[in-house]
C-alpha positions in Angstrom: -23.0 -13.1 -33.4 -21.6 -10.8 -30.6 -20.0 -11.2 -27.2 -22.0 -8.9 -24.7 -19.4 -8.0 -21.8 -20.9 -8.6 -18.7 -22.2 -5.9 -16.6 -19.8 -5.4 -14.0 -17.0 -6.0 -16.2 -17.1 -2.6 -17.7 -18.1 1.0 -16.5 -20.6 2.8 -15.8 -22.6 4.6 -18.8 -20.0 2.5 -20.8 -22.3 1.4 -23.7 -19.9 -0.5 -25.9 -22.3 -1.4 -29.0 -21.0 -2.0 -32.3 -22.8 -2.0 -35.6 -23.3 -5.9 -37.1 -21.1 -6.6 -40.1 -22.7 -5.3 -43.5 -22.5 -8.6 -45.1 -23.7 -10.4 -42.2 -26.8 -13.1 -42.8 -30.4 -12.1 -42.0 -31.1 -15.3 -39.9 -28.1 -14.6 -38.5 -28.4 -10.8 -37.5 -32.6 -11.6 -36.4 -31.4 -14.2 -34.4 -28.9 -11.9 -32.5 -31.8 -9.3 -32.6 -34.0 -11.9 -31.0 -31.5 -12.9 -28.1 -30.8 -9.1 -27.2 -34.7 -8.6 -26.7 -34.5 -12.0 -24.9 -31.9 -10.7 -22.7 -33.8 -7.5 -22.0 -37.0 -9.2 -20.8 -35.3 -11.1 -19.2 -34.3 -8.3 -16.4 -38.1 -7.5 -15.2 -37.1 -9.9 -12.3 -34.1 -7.9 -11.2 -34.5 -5.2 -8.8 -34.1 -1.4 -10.5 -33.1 0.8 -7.3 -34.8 3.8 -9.5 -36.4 4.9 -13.1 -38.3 1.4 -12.2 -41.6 2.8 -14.3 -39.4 3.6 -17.4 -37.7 0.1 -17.4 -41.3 -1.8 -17.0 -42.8 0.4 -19.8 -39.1 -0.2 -21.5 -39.6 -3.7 -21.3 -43.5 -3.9 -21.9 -42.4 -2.3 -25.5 -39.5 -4.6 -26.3 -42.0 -7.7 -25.3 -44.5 -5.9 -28.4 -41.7 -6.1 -31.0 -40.9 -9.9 -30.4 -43.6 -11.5 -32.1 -43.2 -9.4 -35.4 -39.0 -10.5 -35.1 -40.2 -14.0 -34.9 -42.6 -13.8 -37.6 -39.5 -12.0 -39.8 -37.4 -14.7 -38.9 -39.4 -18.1 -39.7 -41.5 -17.2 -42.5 -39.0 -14.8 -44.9 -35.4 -15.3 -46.0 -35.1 -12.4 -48.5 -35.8 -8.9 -48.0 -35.3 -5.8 -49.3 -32.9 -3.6 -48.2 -34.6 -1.1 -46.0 -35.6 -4.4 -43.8 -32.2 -5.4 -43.2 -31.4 -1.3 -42.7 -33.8 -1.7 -40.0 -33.1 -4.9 -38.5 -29.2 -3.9 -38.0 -29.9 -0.1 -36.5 -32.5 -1.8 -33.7 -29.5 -4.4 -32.9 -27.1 -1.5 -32.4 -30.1 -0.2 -30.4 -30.9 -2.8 -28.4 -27.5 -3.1 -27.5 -27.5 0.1 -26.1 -30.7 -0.6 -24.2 -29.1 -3.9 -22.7 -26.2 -1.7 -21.3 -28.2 1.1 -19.7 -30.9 -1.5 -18.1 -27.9 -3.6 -17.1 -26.1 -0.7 -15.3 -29.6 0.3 -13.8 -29.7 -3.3 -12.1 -25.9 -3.2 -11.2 -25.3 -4.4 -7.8 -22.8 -1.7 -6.0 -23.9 0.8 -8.8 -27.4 1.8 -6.8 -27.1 5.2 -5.1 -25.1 6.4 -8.2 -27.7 5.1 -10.3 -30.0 7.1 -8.2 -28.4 10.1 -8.5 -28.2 10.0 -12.6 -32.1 8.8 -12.7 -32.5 12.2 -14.5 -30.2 11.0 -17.0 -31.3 7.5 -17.2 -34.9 8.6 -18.1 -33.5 10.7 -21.0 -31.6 7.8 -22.0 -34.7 5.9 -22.6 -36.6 7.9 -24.4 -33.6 8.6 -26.6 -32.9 5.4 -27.2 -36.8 4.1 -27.9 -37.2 7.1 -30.3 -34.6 5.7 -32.3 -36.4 2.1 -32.3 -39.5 4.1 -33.7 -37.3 5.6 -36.1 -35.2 2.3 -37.0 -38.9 0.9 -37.6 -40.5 3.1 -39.7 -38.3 2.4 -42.7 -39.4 -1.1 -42.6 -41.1 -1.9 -45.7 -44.4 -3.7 -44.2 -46.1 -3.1 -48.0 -43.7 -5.7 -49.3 -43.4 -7.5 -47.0 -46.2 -9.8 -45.5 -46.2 -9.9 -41.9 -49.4 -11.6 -39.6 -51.5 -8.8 -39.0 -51.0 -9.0 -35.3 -47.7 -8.5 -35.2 -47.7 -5.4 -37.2 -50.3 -3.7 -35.0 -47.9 -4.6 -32.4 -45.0 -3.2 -34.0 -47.6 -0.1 -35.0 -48.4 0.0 -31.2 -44.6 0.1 -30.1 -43.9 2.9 -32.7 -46.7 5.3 -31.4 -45.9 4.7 -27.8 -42.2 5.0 -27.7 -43.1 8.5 -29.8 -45.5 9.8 -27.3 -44.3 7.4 -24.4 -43.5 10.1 -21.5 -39.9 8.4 -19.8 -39.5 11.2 -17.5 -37.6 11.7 -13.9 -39.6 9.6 -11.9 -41.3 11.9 -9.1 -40.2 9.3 -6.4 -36.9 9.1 -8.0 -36.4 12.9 -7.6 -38.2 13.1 -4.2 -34.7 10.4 -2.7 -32.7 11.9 -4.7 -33.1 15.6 -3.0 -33.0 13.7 0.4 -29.4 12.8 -0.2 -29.1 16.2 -1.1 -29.9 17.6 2.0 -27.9 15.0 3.6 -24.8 16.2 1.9 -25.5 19.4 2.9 -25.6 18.5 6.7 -22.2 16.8 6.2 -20.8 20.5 4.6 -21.8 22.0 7.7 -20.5 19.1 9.9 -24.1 18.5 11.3 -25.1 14.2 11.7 -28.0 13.6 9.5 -30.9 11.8 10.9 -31.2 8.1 10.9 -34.7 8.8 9.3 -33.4 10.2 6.5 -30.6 7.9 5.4 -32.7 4.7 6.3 -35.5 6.1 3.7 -32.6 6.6 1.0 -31.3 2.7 2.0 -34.6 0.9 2.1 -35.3 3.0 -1.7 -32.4 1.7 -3.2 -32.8 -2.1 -1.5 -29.4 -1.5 0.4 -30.0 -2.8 3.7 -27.1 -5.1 5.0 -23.3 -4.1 5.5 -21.9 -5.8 2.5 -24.2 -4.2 -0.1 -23.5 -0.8 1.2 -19.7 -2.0 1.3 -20.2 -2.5 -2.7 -21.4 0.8 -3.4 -18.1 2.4 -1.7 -16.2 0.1 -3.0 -17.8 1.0 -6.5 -17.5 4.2 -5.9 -14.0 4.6 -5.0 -13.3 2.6 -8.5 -14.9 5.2 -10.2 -12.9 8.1 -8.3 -10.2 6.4 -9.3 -11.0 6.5 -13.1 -12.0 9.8 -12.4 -8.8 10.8 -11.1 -7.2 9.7 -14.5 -9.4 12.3 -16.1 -6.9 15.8 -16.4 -10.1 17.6 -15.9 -11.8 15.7 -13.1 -14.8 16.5 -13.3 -17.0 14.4 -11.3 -14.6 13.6 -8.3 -16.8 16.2 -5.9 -19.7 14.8 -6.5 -18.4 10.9 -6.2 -16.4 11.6 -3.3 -20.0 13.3 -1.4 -21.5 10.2 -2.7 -18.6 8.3 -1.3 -18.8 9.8 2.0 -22.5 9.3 2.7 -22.3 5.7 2.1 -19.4 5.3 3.9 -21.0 7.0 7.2 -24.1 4.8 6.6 -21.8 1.6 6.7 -21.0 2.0 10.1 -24.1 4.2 11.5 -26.8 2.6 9.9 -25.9 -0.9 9.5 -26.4 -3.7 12.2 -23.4 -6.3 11.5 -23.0 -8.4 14.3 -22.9 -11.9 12.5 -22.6 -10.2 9.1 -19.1 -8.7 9.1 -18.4 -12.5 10.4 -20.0 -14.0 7.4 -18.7 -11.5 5.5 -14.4 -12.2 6.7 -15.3 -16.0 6.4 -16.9 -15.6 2.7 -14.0 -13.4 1.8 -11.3 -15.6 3.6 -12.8 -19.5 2.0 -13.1 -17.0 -1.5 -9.4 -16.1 -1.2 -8.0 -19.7 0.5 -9.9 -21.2 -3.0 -8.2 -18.4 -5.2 -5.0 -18.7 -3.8 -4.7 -22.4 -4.1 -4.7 -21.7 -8.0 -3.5 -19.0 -8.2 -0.3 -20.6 -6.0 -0.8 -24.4 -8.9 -0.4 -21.7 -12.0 2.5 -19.7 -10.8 4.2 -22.7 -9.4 5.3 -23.0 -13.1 7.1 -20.1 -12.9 10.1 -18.1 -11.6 10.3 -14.6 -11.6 12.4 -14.4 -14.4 9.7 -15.2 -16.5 8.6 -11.9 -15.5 11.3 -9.4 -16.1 11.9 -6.7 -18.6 14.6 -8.2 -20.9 16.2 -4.6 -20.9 15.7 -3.8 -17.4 16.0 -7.2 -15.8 13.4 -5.8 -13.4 9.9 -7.5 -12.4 7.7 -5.4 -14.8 5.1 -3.2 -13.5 3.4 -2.3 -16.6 3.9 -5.1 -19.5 3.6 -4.5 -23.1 4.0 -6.3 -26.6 5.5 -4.7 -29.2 5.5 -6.2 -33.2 7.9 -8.6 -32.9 5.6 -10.1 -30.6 8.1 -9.8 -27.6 7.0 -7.9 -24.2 8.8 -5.5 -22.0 8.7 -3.4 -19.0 6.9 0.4 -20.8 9.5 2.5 -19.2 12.0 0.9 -20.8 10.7 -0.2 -24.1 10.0 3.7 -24.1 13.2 4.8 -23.5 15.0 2.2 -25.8 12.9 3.9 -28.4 13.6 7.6 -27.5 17.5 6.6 -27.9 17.1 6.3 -31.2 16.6 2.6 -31.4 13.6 1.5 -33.7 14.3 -1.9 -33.5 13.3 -5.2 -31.2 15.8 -5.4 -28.7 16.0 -9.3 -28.4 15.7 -10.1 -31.9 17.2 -6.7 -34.1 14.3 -6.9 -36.2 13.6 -3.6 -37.4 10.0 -2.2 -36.3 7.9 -1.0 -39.1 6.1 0.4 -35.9 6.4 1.0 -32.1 2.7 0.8 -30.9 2.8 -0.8 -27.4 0.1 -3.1 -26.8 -1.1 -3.9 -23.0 0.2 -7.3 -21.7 -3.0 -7.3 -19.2 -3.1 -10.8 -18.5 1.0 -11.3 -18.0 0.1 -8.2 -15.8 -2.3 -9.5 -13.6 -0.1 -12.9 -13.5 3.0 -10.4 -12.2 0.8 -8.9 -9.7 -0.6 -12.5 -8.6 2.8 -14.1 -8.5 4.2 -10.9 -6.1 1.0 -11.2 -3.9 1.4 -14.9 -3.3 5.1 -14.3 -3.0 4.8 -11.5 -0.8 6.7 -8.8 -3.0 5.9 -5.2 -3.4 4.9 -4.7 -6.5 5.9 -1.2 -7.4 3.7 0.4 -9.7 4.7 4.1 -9.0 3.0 5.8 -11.6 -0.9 4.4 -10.5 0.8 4.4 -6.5 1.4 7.8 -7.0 -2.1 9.6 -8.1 -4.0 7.0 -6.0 -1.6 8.4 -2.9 -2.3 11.8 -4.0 -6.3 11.4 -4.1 -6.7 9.7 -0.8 -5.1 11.9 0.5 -7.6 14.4 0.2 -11.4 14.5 1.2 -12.5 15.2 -2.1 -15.0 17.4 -1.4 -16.3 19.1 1.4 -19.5 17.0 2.2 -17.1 13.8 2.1 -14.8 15.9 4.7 -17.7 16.4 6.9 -18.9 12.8 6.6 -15.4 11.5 7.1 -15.3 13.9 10.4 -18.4 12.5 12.0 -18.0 9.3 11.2 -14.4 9.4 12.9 -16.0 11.0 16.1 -18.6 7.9 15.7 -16.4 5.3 15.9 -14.2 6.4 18.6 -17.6 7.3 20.7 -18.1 3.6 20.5 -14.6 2.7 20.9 -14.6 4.5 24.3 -17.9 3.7 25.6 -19.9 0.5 23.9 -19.7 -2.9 25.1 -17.2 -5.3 23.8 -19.7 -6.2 20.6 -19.6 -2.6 19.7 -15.8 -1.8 20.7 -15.0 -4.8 17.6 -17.5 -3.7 15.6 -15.9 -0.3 15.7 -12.8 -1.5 15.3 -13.4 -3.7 12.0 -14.6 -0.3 10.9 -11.4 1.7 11.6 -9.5 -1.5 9.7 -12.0 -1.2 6.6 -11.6 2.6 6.3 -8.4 2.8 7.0 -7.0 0.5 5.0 -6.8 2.6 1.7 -7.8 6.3 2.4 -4.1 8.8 4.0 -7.2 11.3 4.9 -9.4 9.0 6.5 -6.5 7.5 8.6 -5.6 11.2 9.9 -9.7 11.9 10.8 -9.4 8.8 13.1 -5.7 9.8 14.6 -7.1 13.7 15.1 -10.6 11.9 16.6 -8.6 10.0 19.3 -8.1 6.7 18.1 -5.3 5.3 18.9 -5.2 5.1 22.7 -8.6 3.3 22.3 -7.5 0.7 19.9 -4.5 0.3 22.3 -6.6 -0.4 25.1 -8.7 -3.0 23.0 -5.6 -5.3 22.4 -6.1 -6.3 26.0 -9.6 -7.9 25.0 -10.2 -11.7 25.3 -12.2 -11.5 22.5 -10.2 -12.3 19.5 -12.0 -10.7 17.2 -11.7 -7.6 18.9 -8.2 -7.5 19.4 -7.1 -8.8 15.6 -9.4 -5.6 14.6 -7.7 -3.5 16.8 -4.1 -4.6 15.8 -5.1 -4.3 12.4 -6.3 -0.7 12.4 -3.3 0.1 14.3 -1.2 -1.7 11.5 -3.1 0.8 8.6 -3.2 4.2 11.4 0.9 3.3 12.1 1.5 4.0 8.0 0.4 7.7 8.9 3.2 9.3 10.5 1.6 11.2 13.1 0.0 8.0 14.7 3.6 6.7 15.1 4.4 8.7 17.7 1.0 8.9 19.3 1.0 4.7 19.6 5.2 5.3 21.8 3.6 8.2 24.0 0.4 5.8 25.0 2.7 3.2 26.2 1.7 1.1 23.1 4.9 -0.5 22.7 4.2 -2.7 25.6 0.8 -3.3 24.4 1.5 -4.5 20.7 4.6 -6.3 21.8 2.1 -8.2 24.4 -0.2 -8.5 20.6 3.1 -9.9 19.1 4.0 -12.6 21.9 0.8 -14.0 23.8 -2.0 -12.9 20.6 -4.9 -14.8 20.9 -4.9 -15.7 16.6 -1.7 -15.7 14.5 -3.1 -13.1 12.3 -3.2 -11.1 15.4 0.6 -11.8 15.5 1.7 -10.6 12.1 -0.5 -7.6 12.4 1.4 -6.2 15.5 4.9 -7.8 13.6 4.3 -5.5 11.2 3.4 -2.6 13.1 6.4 -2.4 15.0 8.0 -2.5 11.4 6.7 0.7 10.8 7.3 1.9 14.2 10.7 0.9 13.5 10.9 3.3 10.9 12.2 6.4 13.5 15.8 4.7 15.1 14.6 6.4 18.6 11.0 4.2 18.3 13.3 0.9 17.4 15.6 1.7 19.9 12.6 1.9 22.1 11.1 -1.5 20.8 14.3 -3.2 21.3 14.6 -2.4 24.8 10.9 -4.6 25.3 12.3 -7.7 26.2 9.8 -9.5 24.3 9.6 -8.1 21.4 12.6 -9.4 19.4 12.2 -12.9 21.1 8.6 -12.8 20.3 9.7 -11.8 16.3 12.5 -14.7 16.2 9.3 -17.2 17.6 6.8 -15.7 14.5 9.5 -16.7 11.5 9.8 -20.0 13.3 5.6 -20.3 13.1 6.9 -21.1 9.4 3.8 -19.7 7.7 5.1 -17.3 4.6 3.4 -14.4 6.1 4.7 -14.8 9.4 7.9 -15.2 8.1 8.0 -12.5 6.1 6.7 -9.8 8.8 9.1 -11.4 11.3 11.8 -10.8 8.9 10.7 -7.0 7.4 10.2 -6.2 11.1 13.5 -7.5 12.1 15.2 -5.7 9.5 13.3 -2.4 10.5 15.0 -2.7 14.0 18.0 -2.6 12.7 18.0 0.7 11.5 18.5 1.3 15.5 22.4 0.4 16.1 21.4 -0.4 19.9 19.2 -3.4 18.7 22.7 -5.2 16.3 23.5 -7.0 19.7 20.1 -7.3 20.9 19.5 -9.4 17.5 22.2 -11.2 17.8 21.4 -12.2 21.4 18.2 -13.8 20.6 19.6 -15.8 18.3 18.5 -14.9 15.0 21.9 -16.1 13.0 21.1 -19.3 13.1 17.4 -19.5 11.8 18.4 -16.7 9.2 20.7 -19.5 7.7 18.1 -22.2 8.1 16.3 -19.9 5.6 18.9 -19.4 3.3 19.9 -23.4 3.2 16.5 -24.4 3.0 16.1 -21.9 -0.6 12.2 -22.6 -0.1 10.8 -18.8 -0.7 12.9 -16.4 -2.9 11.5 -13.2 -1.1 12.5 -15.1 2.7 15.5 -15.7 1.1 16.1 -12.2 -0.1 14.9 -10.7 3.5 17.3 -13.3 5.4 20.3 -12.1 3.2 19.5 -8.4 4.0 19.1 -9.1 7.4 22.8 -11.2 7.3 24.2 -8.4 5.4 23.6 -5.9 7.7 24.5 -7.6 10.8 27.9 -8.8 8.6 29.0 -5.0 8.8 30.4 -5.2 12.7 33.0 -7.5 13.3 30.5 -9.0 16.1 28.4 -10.0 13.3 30.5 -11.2 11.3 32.2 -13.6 13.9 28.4 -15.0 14.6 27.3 -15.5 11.0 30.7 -17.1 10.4 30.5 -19.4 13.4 27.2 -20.5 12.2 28.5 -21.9 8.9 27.0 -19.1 6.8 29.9 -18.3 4.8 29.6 -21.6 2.1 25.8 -21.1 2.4 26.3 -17.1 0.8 28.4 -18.7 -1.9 26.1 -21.1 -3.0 23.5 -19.1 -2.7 25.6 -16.3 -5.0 25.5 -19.0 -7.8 22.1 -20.4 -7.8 20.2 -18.9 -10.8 16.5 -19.9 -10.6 15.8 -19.2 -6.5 17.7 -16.4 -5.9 16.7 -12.9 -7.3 18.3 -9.9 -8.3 18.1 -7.7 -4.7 18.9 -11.0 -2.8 22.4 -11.6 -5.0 22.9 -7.7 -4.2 22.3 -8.4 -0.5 24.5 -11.7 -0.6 27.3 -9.5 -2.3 27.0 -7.2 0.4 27.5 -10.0 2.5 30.6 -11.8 1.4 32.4 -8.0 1.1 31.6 -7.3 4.9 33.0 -11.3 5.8 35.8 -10.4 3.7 37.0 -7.3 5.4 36.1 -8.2 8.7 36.6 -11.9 8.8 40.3 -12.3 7.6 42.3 -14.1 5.2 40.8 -17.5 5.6 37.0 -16.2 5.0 38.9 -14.3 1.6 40.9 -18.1 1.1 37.6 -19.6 0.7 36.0 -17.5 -1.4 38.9 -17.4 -3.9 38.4 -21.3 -3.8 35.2 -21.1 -5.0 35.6 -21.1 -9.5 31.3 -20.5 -9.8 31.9 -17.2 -7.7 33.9 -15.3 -9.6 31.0 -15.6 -12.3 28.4 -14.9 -10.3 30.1 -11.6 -9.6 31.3 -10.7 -13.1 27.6 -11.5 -13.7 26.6 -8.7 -11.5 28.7 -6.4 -12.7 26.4 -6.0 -15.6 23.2 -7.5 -14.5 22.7 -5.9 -10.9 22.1 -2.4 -9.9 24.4 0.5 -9.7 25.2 -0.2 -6.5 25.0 -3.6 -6.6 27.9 -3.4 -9.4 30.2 -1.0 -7.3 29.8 -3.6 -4.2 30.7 -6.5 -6.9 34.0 -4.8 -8.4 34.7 -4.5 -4.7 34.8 -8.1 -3.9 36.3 -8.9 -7.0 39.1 -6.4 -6.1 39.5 -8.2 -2.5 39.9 -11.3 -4.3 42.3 -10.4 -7.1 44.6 -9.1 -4.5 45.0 -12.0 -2.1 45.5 -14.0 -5.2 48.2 -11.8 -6.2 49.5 -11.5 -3.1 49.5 -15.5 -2.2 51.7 -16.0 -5.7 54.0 -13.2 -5.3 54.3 -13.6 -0.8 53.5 -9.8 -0.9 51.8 -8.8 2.3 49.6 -5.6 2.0 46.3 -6.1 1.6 43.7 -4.5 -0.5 41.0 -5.4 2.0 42.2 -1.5 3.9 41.5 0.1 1.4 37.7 -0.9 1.1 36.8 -0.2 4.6 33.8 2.3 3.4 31.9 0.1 0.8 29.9 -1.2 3.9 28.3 1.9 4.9 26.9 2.6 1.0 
């Protein structure tokens, strides 16, 4: 009759229990009643990390009022009202009841569950003085029940009445230990092992990936939390937060589990991305932009017409006054907006497996704003110590612990801005430098990878140049012992690329761009994409145009662009040609390489080209024209599908993608003009500065 959401698909405390339909059959609404008591007793095999008295006596009740439901149900098909009164208030009940056992059995969920055991036990005997109240408008004188089952049901009523579910002594005993703890962490002062192994073993959280679910839980719900204006709970979810993030590395003994654990994750992800990569082969990305915008969408929504767009610009279509569909003119009776969730998750799927950024700025920019900050100050003081722990055994363990430590640093510092500026301030990064020397593969793809999440904190930047890491990360990039290993420290130097003095720097390693042209050539998408992003990074760096063009780059950068395989390597090539295109060095390479017929016909494909990369390949036929000479401008005048492409862009691209468009049209027009009419001055002068927008 109804569909019960699973447990871990909704939140915490999140009882969404609706009231059957008034009309509804009694077989029906008794055999509903009958599953939901089913589905209850069915839990006194899962493990209840607290209030476990309440839910046995919770239970032990629920098991009293089944025989009476079944008795209802197979020997009478008409009753009087009252009955049915009753029936459908214990099935909005029991609902309720399913939720909060459900939530008290939650894998991830424990140590909050724990800490709201106070609650929980009110819950139940709320909720179990309303099934005494549902039942005593049942109308057992007209109705003709077996005698046992209405001393049962008699039996319930008096015991869920004078039934004491209270805060379990045990319960509150753990519950001040983690207390205390959090109190230690205020004052900066390391708990004892004691103490957090008795909270653990309590709550049946004793390897490193159940203790990984409860942060990862809890970090979900700061992040609802954070949505809240008032934010009300984010101190005491952050403590929470902290202490079992400090218990994930000190308490837990992961030698082969954190192996187990990357494997599982990595065959879970391989078998995910495989359909994932069969569904969205279906699809380009124009199937998933904003008709108005023409921009991947970030936040989907259907309006009445049925027709979905980007919200930000359905939005502001409306606030112009227009109270209409914009691909159909259909007038709008209303402008509710209604979620696109699954075209959402397919955008964010198809970027992922594509490699694109998927801008969300709006959620990007409250989720950079939290983790930036402890959130509270036991959180700041676990954070602290923990930081000091790790690089403790970064400096001194053995080669187990070093990794160990290190896998640590990657998992914390993979989400959290405040966490990645406890490790920098602890001494980090020299020690994760000096671990990319290991032979032990593990260790060094750890190490790499924490320095990839420390180098998006600006401060570690220059920390990794003044420790000699260049040399080090480079040597990562060229001789790693794993490919991942490879694209970590590829993309590390992109972000050390970021200051022109550190890509200057990275440049001058003779490795290191030789190193990036051998990762595109590995051909896997993300090593070509990190090659590429890296590659572009350096050339922020003027010093490193030549350097790039010395290793060789031109002519796999147009293998990429003739083979049309991946829209974003494509994209990334062209930005990469582009810029090199604006010296007249450049130019002379890309043109020798045969790259100029290539642009074109990439300028006029439709379905593997996107937006950006026709911007970049605009870019890139302007700077040919004005550097390469009449015969590069000759060609492209030749070409009839070009001069659509570029009127196309005029009003499809960007605002600078437009200007650079009416530029190159302008070039063209004049040699034209100039060819029919043997007049010699050329336009081409006169657009010397579009290059340097």
């Amino acid at each position: 009759m109804i569909q019960m959401t699973n447990g871990s698909g909704r939140r915490v405390f999140n009882f969404p229990a609706v009231h059957p339909y008034p009309n509804i059959a009694l077989s029906t609404l008794l055999t509903s009643l009958i599953t939901l008591s089913d589905d209850i007793s069915n839990l006194q095999n899962k493990f209840f990390s607290s209030n476990k008295r309440n839910a046995k006596k919770a239970i032990r009740l629920i098991h009293l009022l089944q025989p009476f439901l079944h008795d209802v149900r197979e020997n009478h098909s008409n009753l009087p009202s009252p009955a049915t009164l009753c029936f459908t208030e214990l099935h909005f009940i029991f609902q309720k009841l399913l939720f909060l056992m459900q939530d008290s059995t939650r894998e991830g969920a424990r140590l909050f569950m724990l800490m709201e055991s106070g609650q929980v036990a009110t819950m139940f005997r709320v909720l179990f003085r309303s099934v005494a109240a549902a039942l005593d408008v049942f109308p057992f004188d007209a109705v003709d029940v077996s005698v046992e089952a209405k001393e049962d049901v008699l039996l319930l009523m008096k015991q869920a009445r004078e039934g004491r579910f209270e805060f379990e002594v045990e319960d509150e005993d753990v519950v001040m230990c983690v207390v205390n703890v959090l109190k230690l962490f205020e004052k900066r002062v390391a708990p004892e092992k004691f103490d957090l192994k008795r909270v653990l073993d309590y709550i049946g959280v004793l390897k490193w990936s159940e203790v990984d679910k409860e942060v990862r839980f809890l970090d979900g719900e700061i992040g609802f939390e954070w949505l809240n204006e008032k934010k009300k709970k984010v101190d005491f979810l952050s403590s929470l937060m902290g202490f079992m993030s400090y218990c994930r590395c000190v308490m837990m003994d992961v030698a082969m589990e954190i192996l187990d654990f990357e494997e599982g994750k990595s065959s879970k992800k391989t078998d995910t991305r495989i359909q994932t990569e069969m569904i969205l082969s279906c699809v380009s990305s124009d199937d998933f932009r904003c008709p108005i915008s023409l921009e991947l969408m970030t936040d989907p929504v259907t309006i009445e017409t049925g027709h979905t767009y980007d919200r930000s610009s359905i939005l502001k279509w409306f606030k112009s006054g227009n109270a209409m569909c914009p691909k159909t003119g259909k007038s709008l009776s209303s402008i509710e907006l209604v979620p696109n969730l699954v075209l959402g998750k397919l955008i964010r799927q198809y970027c992922n497996v594509n490699g694109i950024p998927f801008s969300d700025s709006g959620r990007r920019n409250w989720d950079m704003t939290r983790t930036m900050q402890p959130g509270s100050a036991a959180a700041e003081g676990a954070m602290k110590l923990f930081a000091g722990f790790l690089c403790r055994c970064l400096d001194n363990g053995n080669v187990e612990q070093k990794s160990r430590a290190a896998f640590e640093a990657r998992v914390l510092t993979k989400t959290s801005i405040f966490s990645r500026s406890c490790l920098v301030e602890a001494g980090s990064v020299p020690l994760l430098l000096l671990l990319l020397a290991s032979s032990d593969s593990s260790a060094q793809e750890n190490a790499i990878a924490a320095l990839l999440n420390l180098s998006k904190y600006t401060k570690s930047r220059s920390e990794m140049v003044e420790n000699w890491g260049l040399e080090m990360i480079v040597g990562v990039l060229n001789k790693g012992i794993t490919i991942e290993a490879k694209q970590h420290a590829a993309a590390v130097l992109f972000y050390l690329a970021s200051n022109a003095d550190h890509g200057n720097l990275i440049g001058k390693e003779p490795e290191a761009i030789p190193s990036l042209i051998s990762l595109i050539k590995d051909g896997t998408d993300r090593s070509v994409k990190n090659g590429l992003v890296a590659i572009f990074g350096l050339l922020k760096s003027h010093e490193n145009h030549k350097r790039i063009l010395a290793a060789q780059a031109t002519p796999l950068l147009v293998n990429i662009l003739k083979a049309h395989e991946k829209e974003d390597s494509v994209t990334d090539s062209l930005a990469i040609l582009a810029t090199l295109a604006e010296k007249s060095d450049g130019t002379m390479e890309i043109l020798r390489f045969g790259a100029l017929h290539v642009a074109v016909e990439v300028m006029s494909s439709s379905s593997t080209t996107s937006r950006l990369g026709k911007e970049h390949c605009v870019s890139l036929l302007l700077s040919l024209s004005m550097n390469g000479g009449e015969n590069v401008v000759a060609h492209l005048v030749k070409s009839s599908s070009l001069m659509e492409s570029l009127y196309s862009q005029l009003s499809e691209g960007t605002s600078r993608g437009s200007k650079k468009a009416s530029s190159l049209i302008r070039v063209l027009h004049d040699f034209s003009e100039r060819r029919s009419s043997n007049y010699t001055t050329s336009v081409i002068q006169r657009e010397q500065l579009i290059h340097a927008w």
